[in-house]
N, C-alpha and C positions, 0 to 999 in steps of 0.2 A: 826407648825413650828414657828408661831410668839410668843407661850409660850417659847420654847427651846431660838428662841433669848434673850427672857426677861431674862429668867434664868442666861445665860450665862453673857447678862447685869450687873446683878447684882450683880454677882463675880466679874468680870473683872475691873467695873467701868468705862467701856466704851460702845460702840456699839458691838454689836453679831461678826461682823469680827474682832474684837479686835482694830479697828484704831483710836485712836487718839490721840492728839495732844502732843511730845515730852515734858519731862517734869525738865529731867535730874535726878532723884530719880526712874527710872525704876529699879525694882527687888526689890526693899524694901518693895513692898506688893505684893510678887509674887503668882499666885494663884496653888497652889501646887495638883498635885494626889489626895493624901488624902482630902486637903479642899475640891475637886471639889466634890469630892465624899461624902463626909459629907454633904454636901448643898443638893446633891440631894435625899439623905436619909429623908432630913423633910418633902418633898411632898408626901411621904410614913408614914400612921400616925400608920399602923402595923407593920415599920420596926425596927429590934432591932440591928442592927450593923453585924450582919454576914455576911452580904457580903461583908458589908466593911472592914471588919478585914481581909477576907481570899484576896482581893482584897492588904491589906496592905503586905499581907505575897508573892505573886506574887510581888511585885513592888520591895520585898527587896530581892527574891529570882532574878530577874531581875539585879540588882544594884550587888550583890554578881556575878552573872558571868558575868554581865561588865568587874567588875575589874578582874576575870582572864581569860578574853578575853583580854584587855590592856597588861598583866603581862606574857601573854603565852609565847611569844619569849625568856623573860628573865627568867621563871621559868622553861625551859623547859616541858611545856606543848604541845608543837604540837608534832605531830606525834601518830601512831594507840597503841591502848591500848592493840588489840590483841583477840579482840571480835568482835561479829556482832552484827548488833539490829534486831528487828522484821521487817524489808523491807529487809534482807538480805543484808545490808551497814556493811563494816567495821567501829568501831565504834573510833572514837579520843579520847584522852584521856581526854580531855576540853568536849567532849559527857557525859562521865561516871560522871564526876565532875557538869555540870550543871545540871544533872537526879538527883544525891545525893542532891542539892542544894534544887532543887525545890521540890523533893519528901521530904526534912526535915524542910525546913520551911512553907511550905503549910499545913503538920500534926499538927505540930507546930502551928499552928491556932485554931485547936480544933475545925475547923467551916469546913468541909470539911468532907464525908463520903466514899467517892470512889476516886480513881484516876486513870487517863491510859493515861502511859509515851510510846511514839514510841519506847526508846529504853527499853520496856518491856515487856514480852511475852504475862504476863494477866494483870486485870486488879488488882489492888492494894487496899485492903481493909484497912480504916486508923483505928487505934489502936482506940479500944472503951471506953476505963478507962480515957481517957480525950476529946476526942471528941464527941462531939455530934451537929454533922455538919448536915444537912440537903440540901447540895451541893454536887457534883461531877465536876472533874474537868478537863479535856482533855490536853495535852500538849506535844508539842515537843519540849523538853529544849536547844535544838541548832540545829535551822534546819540550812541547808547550809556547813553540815561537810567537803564536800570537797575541800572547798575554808578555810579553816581552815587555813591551812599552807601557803599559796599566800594572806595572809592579805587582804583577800575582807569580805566586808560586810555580818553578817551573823547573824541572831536572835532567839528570841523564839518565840511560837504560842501557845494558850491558847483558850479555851472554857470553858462555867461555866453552866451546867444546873442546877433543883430544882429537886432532888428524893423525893416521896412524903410518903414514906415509911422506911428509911434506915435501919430499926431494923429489918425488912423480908430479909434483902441481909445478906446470911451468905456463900458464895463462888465470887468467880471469875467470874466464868460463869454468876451468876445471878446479877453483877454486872456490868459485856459487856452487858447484857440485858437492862440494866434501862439506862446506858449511850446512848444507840444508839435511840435516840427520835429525833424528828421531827428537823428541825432547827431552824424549827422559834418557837421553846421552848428554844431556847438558851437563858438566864439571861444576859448575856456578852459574849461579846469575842475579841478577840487585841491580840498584839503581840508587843514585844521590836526588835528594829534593832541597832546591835550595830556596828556603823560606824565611819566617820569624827565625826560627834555626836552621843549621845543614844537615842532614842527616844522610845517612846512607845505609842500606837496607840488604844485607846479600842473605842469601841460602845458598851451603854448598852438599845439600843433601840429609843434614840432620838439625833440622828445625831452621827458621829463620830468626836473625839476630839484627838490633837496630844499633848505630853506630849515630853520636852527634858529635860533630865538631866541636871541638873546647879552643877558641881564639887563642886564649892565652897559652895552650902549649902547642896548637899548630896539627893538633892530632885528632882523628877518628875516635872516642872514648865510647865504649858498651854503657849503651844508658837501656836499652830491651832486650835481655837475653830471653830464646825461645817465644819469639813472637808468634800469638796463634789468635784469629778470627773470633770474636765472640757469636758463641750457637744462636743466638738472634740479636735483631737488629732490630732498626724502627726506620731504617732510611733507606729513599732507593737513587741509582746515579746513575742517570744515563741521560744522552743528548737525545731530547724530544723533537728537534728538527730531524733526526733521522725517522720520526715515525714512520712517514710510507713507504720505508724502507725494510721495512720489518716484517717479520714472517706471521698469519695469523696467529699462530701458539703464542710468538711475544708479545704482539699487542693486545693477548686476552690476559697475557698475565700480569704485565705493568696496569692495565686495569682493573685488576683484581686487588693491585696493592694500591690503589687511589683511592676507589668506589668498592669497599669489603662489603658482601653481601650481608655480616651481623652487624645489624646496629650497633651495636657493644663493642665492635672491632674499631678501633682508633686507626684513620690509615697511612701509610709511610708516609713521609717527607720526603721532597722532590731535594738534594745537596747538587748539584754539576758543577763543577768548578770551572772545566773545558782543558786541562791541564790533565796527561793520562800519571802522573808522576802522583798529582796532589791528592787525586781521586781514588789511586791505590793506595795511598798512605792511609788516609782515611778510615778506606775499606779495612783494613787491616787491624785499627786501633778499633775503631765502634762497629764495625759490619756494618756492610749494608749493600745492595742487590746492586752490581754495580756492569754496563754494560761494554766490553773490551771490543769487538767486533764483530757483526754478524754476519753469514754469509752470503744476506745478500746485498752488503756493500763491497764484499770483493772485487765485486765486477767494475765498480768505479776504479779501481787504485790502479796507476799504471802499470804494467808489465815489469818496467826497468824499477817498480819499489818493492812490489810482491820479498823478493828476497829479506830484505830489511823488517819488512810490514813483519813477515811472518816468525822470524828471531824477536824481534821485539814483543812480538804477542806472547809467543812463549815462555819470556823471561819473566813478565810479569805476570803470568800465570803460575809460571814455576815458586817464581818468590813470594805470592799471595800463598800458596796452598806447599811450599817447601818443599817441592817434587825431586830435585836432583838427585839420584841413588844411593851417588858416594864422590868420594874424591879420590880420584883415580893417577898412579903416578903423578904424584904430585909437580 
């Protein structure tokens, strides 16, 4: 932990929480995405840029459905496209658009070998005549489609693991294979929320850090270095239409936090936003008991989404609690 402070120190030009002293020149050495990520590429003395590139191609595939999340109301973009996705969701037409987004410039990388989008049946083999990526990459290019049209808060989620092989995967099949590894083989993982502001949130194994959007330079800027959980909370999140779905342990414990047996005990706040992007964010800045999936809604999710479902649960498990190990060849 106390290297990660140092690290962070030595971009920042401050202390590890980022605080101090006003200067009136803040933003003219803002520490950017890309920089941060660059810096910690040199503690890596076998890394040759791949993950930074394809991490560059996410960040701009990111900033491109900003802007036609901002732009939807006036370009008509809301409203259903007239398809489904692999969770059997109707799919928005801002869905189709961020999927094309991030499925072309993540190829576009040339550092990427696999990819698997929620709103796609298999997994996505990338074109071999310029890539040769040694990555695979997980993504749900606009989670929170239902709140599309009622302007709430709604993002992307991303995982990044290392195939150690890519030139053996020559179908689909055996490319859901090599993606579906442990979690804590995950290289990275984060997600953007595109809100009041943009932000974007990754962990790539030592601590998690929040990036927001600065309009005027177009860039990713470090506005939360080492983001950590505060140890209590007052609030709990989770969809109460799943209740009969729920195991007795869970529904005796979210009753535990409504109805506290001390009188003296004040009890949590019910927050759901119904956005898994907005409700993590959240969790993260004030805690609070927030529910991702339980197992016995598995059984609803179709077969052809499970692969997706279950990267994306990961990711933001990983980047709520900063699980990833290390970054590995970078």
């Amino acid at each position: 932990m106390e290297t990660l402070k140092s690290n962070i120190a030595s971009i920042v030009g401050g202390d590890a929480t980022g605080g101090k002293a006003p200067t009136g020149l803040e933003g003219l050495d803002s520490v950017t995405l890309t920089r941060f990520v660059l810096h910690g590429q040199k503690s890596h003395a076998e890394a040759k840029g791949d993950l930074t590139m394809l991490l560059a191609a996410v960040q701009l595939a990111c900033k491109v459905t900003e802007t036609c999340v901002r732009r939807a109301g006036i370009a008509n973009l809301y409203g259903l496209a007239g398809s489904g996705n692999v969770q059997g969701e109707d799919q928005k037409k801002l869905d189709i658009i961020a999927n094309d987004t991030f499925k072309v410039n993540i190829q576009s990388s040339g550092k990427c070998c696999v990819m698997v989008s929620e709103e796609e049946d298999l997994a996505i083999l990338c074109d071999r005549t310029y890539n040769t990526g040694k990555y695979a990459i997980a993504f749900d290019p606009l989670d929170g489609s239902s709140n599309i049209d009622a302007n709430v808060s709604i993002g992307s989620i991303f995982a990044i693991y290392k195939i150690n092989d890519p030139a053996a995967i020559t179908t689909p099949q055996e490319a859901a294979k090599e993606i579906l590894q442990p979690g804590r083989e995950m290289v990275c993982a984060g997600y953007a929320m595109y809100g009041s502001a943009t932000n974007l949130v990754i962990s790539m194994g030592e601590g998690v850090h929040g990036f927001t959007l600065d309009p005027s330079l177009g860039e990713f800027v470090l506005t939360d270095p080492n983001m950590r959980i505060p140890s209590r909370g007052k609030i709990y999140s989770v969809n109460e239409g799943n209740a009969r779905m729920w195991d007795p342990a869970t529904t005796e414990y979210i009753k535990s936090l409504k109805y506290p047996e001390d009188p003296d005990k004040k009890a949590y706040a019910l927050r759901y936003i119904g956005s898994m992007v907005a409700d993590i964010h959240r969790t993260l800045l004030v805690c609070c008991v927030h529910e991702l999936l339980g197992p016995s809604r598995l059984g609803s999710v179709p077969r052809s989404g499970l692969l997706g479902l279950v990267a994306f649960a990961r990711s933001a498990a990983c980047v709520r609690r900063g699980l990833p190990p290390f970054l590995v060849g970078n």
